[in-house]
NUBAVEX-312937 format. One record per residue (C-alpha): chain; x, y, z. Coordinates in nm, 4 decimals. Last residue first. Layout:
N
["A", [X, Y, Z]]
...
This chain:
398
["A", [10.4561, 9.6746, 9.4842]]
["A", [10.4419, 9.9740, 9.3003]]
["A", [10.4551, 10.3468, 9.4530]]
["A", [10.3065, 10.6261, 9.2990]]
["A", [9.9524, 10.5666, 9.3949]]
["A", [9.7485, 10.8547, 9.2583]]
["A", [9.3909, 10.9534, 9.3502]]
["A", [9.2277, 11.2228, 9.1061]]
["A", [9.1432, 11.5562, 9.2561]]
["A", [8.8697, 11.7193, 9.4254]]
["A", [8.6694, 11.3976, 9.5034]]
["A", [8.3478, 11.2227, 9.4027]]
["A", [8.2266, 10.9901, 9.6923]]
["A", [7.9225, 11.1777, 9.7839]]
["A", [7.8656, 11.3625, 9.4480]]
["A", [7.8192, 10.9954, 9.2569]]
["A", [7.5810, 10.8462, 9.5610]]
["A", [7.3735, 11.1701, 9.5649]]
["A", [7.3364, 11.1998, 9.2437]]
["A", [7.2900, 10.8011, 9.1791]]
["A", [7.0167, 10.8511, 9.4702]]
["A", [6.7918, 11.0766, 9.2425]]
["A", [6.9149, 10.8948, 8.9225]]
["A", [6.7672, 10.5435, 9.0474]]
["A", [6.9857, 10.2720, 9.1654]]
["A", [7.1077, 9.9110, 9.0274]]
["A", [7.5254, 9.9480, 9.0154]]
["A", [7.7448, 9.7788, 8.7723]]
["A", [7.5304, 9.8257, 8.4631]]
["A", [7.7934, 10.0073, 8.2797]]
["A", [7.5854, 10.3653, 8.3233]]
["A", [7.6352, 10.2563, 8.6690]]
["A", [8.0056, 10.2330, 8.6968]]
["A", [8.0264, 10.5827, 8.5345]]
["A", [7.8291, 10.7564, 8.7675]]
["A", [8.0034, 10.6153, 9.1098]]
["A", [8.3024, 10.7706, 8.9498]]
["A", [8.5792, 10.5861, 8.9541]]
["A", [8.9253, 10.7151, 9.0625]]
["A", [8.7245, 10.8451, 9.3918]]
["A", [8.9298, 10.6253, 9.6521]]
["A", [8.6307, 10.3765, 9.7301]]
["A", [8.4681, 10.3932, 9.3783]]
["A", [8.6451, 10.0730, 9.2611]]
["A", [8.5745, 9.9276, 9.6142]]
["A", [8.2215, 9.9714, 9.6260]]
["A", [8.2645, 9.7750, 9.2517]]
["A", [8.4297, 9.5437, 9.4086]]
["A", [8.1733, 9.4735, 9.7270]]
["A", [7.8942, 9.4214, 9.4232]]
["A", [7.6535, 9.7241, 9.4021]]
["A", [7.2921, 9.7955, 9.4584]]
["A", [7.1357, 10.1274, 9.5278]]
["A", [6.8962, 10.3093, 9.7666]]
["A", [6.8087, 9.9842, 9.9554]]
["A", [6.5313, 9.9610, 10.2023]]
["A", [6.6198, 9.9658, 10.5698]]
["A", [6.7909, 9.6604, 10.7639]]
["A", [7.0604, 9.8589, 10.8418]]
["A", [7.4510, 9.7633, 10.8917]]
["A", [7.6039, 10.1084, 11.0346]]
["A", [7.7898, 10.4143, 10.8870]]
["A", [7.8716, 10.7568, 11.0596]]
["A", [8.0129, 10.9640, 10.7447]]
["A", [8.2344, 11.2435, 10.7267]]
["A", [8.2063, 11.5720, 10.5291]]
["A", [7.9926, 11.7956, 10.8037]]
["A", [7.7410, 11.5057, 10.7960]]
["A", [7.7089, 11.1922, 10.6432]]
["A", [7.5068, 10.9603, 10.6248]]
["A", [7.6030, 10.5468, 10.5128]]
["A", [7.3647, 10.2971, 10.5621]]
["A", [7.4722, 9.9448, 10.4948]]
["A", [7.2710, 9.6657, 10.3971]]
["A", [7.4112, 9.3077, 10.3773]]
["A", [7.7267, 9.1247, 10.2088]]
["A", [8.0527, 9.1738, 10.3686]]
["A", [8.0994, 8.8148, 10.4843]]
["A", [8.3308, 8.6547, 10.1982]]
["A", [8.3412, 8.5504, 9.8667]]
["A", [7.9881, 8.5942, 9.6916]]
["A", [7.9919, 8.9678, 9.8532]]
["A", [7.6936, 9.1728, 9.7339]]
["A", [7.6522, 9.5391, 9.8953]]
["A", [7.2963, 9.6556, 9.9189]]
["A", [7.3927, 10.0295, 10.0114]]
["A", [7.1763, 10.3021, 10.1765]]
["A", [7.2385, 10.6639, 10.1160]]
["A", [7.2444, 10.9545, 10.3317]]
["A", [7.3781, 11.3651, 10.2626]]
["A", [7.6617, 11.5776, 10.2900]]
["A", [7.8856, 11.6408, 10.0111]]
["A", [8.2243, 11.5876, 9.8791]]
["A", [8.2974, 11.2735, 10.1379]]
["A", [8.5805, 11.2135, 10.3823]]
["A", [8.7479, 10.8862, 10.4450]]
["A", [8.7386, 10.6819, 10.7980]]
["A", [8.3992, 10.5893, 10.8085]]
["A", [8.4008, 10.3987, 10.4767]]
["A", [8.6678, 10.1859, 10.5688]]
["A", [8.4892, 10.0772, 10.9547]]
["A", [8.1720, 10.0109, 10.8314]]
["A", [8.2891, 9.8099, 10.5341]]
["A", [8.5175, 9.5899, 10.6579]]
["A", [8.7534, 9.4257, 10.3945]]
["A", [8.7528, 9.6711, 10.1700]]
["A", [8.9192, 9.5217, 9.8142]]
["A", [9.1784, 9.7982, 9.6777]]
["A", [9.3343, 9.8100, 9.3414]]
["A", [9.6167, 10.0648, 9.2688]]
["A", [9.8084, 10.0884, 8.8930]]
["A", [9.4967, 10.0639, 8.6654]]
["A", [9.7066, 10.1637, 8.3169]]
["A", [9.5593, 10.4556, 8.1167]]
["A", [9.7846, 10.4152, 7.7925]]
["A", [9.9558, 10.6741, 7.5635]]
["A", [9.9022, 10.9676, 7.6232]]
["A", [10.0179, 11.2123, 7.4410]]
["A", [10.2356, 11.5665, 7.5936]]
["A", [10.3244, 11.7529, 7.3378]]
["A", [10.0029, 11.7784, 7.1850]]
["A", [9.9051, 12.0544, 7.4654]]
["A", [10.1189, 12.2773, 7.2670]]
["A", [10.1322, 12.6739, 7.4275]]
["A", [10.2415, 12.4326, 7.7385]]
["A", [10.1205, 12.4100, 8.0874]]
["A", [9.7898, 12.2914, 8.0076]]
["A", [10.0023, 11.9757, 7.8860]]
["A", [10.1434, 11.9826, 8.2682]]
["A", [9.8457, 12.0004, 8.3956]]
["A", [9.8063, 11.5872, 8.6000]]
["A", [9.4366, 11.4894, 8.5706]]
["A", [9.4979, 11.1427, 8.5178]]
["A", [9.8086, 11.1376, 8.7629]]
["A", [10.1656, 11.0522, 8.5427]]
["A", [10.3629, 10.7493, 8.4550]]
["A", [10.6702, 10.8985, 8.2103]]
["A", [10.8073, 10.8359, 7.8970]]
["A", [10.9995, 11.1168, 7.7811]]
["A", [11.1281, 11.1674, 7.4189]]
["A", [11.4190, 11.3324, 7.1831]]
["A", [11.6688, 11.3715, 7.4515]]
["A", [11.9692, 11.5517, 7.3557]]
["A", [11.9998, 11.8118, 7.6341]]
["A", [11.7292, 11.7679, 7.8548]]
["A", [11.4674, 12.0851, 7.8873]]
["A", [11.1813, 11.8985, 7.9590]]
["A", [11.3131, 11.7175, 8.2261]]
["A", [11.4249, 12.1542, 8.3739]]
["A", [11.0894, 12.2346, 8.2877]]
["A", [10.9539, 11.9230, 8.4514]]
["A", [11.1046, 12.0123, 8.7623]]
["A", [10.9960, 12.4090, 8.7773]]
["A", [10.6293, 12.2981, 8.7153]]
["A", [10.5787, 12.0399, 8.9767]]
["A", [10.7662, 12.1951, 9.2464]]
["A", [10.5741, 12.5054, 9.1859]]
["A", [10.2585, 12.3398, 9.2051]]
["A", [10.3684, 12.1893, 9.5452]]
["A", [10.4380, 11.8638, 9.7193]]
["A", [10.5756, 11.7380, 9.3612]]
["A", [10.7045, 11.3662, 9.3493]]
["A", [10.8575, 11.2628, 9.0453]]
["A", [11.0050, 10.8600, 9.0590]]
["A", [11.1163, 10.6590, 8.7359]]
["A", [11.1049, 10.9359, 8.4312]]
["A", [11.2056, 10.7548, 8.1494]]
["A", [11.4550, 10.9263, 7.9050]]
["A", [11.5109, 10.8566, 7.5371]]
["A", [11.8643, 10.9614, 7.3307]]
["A", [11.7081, 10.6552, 7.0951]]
["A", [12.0111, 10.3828, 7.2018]]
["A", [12.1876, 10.5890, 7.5011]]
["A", [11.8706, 10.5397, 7.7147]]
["A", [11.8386, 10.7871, 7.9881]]
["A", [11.7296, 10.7288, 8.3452]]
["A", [11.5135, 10.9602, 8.5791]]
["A", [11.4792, 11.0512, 8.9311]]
["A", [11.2096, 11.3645, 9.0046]]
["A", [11.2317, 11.5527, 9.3054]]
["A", [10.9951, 11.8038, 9.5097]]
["A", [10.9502, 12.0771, 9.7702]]
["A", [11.2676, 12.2201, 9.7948]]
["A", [11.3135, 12.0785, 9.5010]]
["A", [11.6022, 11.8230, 9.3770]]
["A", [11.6719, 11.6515, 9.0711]]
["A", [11.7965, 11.2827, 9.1056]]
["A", [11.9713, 11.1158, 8.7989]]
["A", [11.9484, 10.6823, 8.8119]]
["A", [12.1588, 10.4827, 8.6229]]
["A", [12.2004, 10.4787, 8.2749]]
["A", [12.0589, 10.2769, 7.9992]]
["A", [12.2460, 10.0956, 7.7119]]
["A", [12.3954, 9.7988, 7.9303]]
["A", [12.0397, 9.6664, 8.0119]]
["A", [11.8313, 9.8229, 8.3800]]
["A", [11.7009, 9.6589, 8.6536]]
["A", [11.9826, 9.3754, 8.6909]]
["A", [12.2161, 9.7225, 8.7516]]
["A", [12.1011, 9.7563, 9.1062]]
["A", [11.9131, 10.0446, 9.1433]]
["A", [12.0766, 10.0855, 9.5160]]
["A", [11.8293, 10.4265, 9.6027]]
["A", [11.4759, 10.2509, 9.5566]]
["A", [11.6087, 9.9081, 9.7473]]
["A", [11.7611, 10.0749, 10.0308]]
["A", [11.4556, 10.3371, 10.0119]]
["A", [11.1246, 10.0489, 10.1208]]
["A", [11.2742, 9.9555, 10.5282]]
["A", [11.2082, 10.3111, 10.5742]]
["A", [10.8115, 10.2676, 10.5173]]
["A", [10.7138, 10.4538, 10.1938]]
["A", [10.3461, 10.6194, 10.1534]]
["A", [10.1195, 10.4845, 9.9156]]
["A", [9.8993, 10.7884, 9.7776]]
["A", [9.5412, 10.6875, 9.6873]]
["A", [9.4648, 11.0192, 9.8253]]
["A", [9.7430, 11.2813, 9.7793]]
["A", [9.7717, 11.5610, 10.0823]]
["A", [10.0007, 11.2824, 10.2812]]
["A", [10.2157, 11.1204, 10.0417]]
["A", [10.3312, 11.4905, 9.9127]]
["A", [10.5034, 11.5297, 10.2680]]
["A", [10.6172, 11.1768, 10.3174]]
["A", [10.7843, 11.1778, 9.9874]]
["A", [10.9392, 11.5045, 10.0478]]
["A", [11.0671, 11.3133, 10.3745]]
["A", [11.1781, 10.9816, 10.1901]]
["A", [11.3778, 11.2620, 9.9029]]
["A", [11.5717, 11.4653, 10.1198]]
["A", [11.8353, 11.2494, 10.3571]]
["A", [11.8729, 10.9916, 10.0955]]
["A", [11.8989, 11.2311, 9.8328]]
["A", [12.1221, 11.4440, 10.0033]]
["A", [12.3897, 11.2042, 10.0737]]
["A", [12.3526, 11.0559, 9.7339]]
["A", [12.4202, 11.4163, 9.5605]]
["A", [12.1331, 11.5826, 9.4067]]
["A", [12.0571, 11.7656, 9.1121]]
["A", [11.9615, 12.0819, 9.1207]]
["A", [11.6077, 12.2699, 9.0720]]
["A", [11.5081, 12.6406, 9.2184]]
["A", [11.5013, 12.7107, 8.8239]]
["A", [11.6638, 13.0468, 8.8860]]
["A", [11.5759, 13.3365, 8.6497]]
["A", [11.2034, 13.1758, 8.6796]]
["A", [11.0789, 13.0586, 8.2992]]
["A", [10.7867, 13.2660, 8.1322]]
["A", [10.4807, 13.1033, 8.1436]]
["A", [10.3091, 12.9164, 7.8327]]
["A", [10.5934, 12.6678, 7.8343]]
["A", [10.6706, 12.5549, 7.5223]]
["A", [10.7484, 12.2387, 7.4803]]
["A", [10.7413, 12.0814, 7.1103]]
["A", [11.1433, 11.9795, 7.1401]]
["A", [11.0678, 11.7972, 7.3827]]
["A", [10.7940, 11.5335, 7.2982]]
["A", [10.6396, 11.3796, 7.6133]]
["A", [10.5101, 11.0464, 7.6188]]
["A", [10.2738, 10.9773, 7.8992]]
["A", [10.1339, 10.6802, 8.0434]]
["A", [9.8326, 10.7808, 8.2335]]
["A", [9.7843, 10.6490, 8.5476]]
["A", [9.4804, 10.4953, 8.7539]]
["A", [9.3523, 10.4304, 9.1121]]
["A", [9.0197, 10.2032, 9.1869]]
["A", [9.0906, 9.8724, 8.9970]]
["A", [8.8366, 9.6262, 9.2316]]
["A", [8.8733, 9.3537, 9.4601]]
["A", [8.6354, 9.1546, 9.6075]]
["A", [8.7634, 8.8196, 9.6003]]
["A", [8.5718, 8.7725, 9.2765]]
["A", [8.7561, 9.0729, 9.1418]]
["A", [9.0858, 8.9545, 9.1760]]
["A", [9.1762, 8.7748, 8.8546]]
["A", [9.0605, 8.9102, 8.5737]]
["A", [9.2811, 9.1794, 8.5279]]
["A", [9.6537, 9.0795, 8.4870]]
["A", [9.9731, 9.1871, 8.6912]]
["A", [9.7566, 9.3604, 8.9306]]
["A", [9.9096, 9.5782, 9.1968]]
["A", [9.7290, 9.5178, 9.5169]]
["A", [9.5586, 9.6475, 9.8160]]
["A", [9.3179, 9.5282, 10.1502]]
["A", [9.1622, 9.7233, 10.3498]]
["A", [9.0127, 9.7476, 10.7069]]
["A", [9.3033, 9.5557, 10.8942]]
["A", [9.2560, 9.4602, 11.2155]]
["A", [9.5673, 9.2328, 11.2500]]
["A", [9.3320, 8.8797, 11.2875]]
["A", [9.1260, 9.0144, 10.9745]]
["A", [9.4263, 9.0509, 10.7631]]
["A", [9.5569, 8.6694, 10.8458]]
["A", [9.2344, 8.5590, 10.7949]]
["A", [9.1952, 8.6849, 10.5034]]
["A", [9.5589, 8.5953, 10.3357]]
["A", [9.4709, 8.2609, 10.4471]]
["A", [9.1444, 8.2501, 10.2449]]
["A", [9.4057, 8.4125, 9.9584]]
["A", [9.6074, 8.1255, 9.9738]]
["A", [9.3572, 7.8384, 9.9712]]
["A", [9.1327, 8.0607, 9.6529]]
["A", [9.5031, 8.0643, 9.4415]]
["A", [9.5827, 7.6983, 9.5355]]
["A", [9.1834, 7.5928, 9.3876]]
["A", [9.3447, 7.3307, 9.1893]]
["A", [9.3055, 7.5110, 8.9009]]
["A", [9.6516, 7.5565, 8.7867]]
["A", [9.9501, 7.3394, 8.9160]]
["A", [10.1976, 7.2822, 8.6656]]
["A", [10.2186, 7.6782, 8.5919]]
["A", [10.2686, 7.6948, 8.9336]]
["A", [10.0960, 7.9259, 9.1601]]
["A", [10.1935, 8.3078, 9.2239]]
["A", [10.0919, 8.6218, 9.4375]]
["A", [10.4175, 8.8280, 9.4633]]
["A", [10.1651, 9.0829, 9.6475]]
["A", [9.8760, 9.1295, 9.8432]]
["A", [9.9473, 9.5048, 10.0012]]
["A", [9.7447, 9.4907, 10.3348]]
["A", [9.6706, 9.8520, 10.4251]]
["A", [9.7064, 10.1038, 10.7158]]
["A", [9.5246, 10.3816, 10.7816]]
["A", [9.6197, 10.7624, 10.6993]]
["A", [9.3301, 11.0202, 10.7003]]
["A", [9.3888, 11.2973, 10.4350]]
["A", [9.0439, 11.3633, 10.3569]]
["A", [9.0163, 11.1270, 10.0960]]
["A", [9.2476, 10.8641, 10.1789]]
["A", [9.6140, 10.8397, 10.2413]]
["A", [9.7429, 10.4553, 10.2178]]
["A", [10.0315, 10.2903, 10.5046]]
["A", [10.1279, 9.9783, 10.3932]]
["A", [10.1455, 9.6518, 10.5508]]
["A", [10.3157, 9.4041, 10.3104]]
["A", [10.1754, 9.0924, 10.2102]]
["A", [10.2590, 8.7700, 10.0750]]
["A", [10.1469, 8.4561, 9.8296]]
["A", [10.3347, 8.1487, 9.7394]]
["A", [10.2346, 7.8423, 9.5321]]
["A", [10.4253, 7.4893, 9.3920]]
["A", [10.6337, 7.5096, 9.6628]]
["A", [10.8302, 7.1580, 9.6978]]
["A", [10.7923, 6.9262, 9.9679]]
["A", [10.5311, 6.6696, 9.8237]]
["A", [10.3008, 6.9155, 9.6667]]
["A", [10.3825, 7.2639, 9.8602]]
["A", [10.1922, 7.5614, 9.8751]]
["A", [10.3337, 7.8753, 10.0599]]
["A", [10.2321, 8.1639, 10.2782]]
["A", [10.4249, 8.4985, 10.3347]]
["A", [10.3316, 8.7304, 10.5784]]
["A", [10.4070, 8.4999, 10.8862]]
["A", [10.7562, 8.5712, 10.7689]]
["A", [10.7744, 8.9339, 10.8671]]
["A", [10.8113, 9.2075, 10.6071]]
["A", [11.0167, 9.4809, 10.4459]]
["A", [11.3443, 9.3519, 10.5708]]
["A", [11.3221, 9.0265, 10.3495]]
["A", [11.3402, 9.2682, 10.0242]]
["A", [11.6243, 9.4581, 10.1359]]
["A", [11.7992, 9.0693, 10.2414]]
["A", [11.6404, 8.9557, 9.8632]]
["A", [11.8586, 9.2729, 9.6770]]
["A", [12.1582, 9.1737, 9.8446]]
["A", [12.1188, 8.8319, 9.7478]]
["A", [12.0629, 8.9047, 9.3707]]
["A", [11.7080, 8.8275, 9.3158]]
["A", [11.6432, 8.5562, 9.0523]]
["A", [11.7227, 8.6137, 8.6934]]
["A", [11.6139, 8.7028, 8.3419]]
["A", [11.2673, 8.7653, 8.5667]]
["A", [10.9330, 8.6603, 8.3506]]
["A", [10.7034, 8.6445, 8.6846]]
["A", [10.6407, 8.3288, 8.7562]]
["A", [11.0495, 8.1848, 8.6445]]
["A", [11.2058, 8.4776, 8.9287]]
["A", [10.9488, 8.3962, 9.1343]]
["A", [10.9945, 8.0646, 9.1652]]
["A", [11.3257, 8.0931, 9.1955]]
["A", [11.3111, 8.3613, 9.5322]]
["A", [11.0649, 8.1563, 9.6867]]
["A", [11.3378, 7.7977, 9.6594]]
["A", [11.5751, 8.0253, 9.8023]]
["A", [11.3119, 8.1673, 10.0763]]
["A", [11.1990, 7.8342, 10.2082]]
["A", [11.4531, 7.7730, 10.4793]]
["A", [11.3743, 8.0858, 10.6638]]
["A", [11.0098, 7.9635, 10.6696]]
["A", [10.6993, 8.0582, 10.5218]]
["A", [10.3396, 8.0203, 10.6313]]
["A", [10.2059, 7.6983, 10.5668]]
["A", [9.9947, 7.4631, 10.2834]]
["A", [9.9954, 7.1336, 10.2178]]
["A", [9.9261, 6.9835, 9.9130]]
["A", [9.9308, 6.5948, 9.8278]]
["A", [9.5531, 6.5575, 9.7380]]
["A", [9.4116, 6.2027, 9.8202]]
């Protein structure tokens, strides 16, 4: 007779939450309080769900909601799965499948269309339906080889900013470049306590704190490393092209600093920028967004598509209800989509429809891997359908 019960979260719980995550996830050190009462704010308690094997939590799970921009520039809101964990003493027991069935329901019940994550490893999600659909490159930028091929404005436009301003400034330039970026996460008010505090437990004694520049339409907040004379570019949020150029000229132009890590959109210019595209090497292509869609009519009505045209889906779901036919035609950019019983133009799991949800995939490529049964003809029309102008980007992890 199994011991395990398992409940949403109580007041009374959160100590024993915050330790277990601290030793789950590799932490020197649980939460410092004040960082935990920031943390609280962000959600209610019904959120959270937790495992216990004779009183003590052996498993916890939560979720944020989450505003996402899609294609098009509709807004709708998301469940963010995160600070998923189970105890390395309690592994295959089937805690992972009991909290996430809870984390269903509970997503279902508060009409929620989509569901997204961060993934701290890859293997795990996909049977639930979720797929890596938003990427980053990893870049490492080498100063003293940037040359900009444009001559530099007399004034840079860029200063850096004082507390005050950045707390007044930076969540509504957020807000602005959040909405014209799909796969953008945009930043409830309870999220900038914790952004502005950078609490010293997130850096080591050779690293400085946070530096804001500030754009009229932009800002970037870095940190240096005293050890290598490195920086590492934290937050950089460009509404416009201008904003985007003038603030990495004046990163790029750090006195002393020899490199610049920074987490940038896969189609980001700046190396077209320069007379030496080399400057700029990247160095990884992390998945940094992955979305499950929880009800299929609904998500893929609310996003714009490339071209117009009709396609129907055979979507496979092993772990829930979203298996069946879909047909999807669109018309003037957006689509009217229904459950069909008409012959299938192509066949896909519900995470791979999810990996090509946001654009970051292309429809092609998932196909040429074997992921999707369809002919060229309605590949075309599939791939050009959900292909978009520019490459989604998350900037915000959770």
């Amino acid at each position: 007779m199994t011991s395990l019960t398992m409940s949403p979260a109580t007041e009374a719980d959160w100590p024993e939450i915050i330790g277990a995550d601290a030793r789950a996830f590799v932490l020197p050190a649980p939460l410092p309080d004040d960082e935990i009462a920031e943390f609280r704010a962000k959600f209610p308690d019904d959120a959270t769900f937790v495992v216990r094997d004779d009183g003590r939590i052996v498993g916890f799970s939560m979720y944020f909601v989450l505003p996402m921009t899609l294609p098009g520039g509709e807004v709708v809101p998301t469940a963010g799965l995160s600070w998923v964990a189970v105890a390395a003493t309690h592994r295959r027991r089937g805690l992972l499948r009991r909290m996430i069935d809870a984390q269903f329901a509970a997503w279902r019940a508060a009409d929620l269309s989509v569901a997204i994550l961060t993934a701290s490893e890859g293997t795990i999600y996909e049977r639930f339906g979720f797929g890596p659909a938003v990427f980053a490159h990893q870049a490492r930028i080498d100063p003293s080889a940037v040359v900009f091929r444009r001559q530099a404005p007399e004034d840079s436009r860029v200063r850096y900013g004082t507390p005050d301003e950045i707390a007044t400034r930076a969540p509504e330039i957020h807000a602005r470049w959040a909405a014209q970026h799909p796969g953008a996460i945009g930043r409830p008010d309870t999220w900038w306590p914790s952004i502005f505090a950078d609490r010293t437990f997130r850096r080591n004694s050779q690293t400085s704190g946070l530096h804001y520049l500030l754009h009229a339409d932009g800002y970037a907040s870095y940190r240096t490393d005293a050890r290598n004379h490195s920086a590492t570019v934290e937050d950089f949020v460009a509404v416009t092209t201008q904003a985007h150029d003038d603030l990495w000229r004046v990163l790029t132009g750090l006195d002393l600093i020899t490199s610049i890590d920074a987490a940038i959109p896969v189609d980001d210019t700046l190396g077209h920028l320069l007379t030496d595209s080399r400057a700029v090497s990247v160095t990884g292509r992390p998945d940094t967004l992955w979305v499950s869609i929880l009800d299929v009519v609904d998500a893929l009505s609310r996003r714009s598509y490339g071209v117009d045209g009709s396609i129907v889906l055979d979507v496979a779901d092993t772990y829930s209800d979203r298996a069946g036919r879909y047909a999807v035609v669109v018309v003037g950019g957006r689509a009217t989509v229904s459950r069909t019983d008409q012959a299938a133009d192509a066949v896909l799991d519900i995470a791979t429809l999810s990996s090509i949800y946001l654009g970051g995939i292309s429809a092609r490529e998932l196909a040429l891997a074997g992921r999707i049964d369809t002919t060229e003809e309605h590949l075309d029309v599939l791939a050009r359908m959900f292909d978009v102008p520019r490459a989604p980007f998350a900037g915000t992890f959770f």
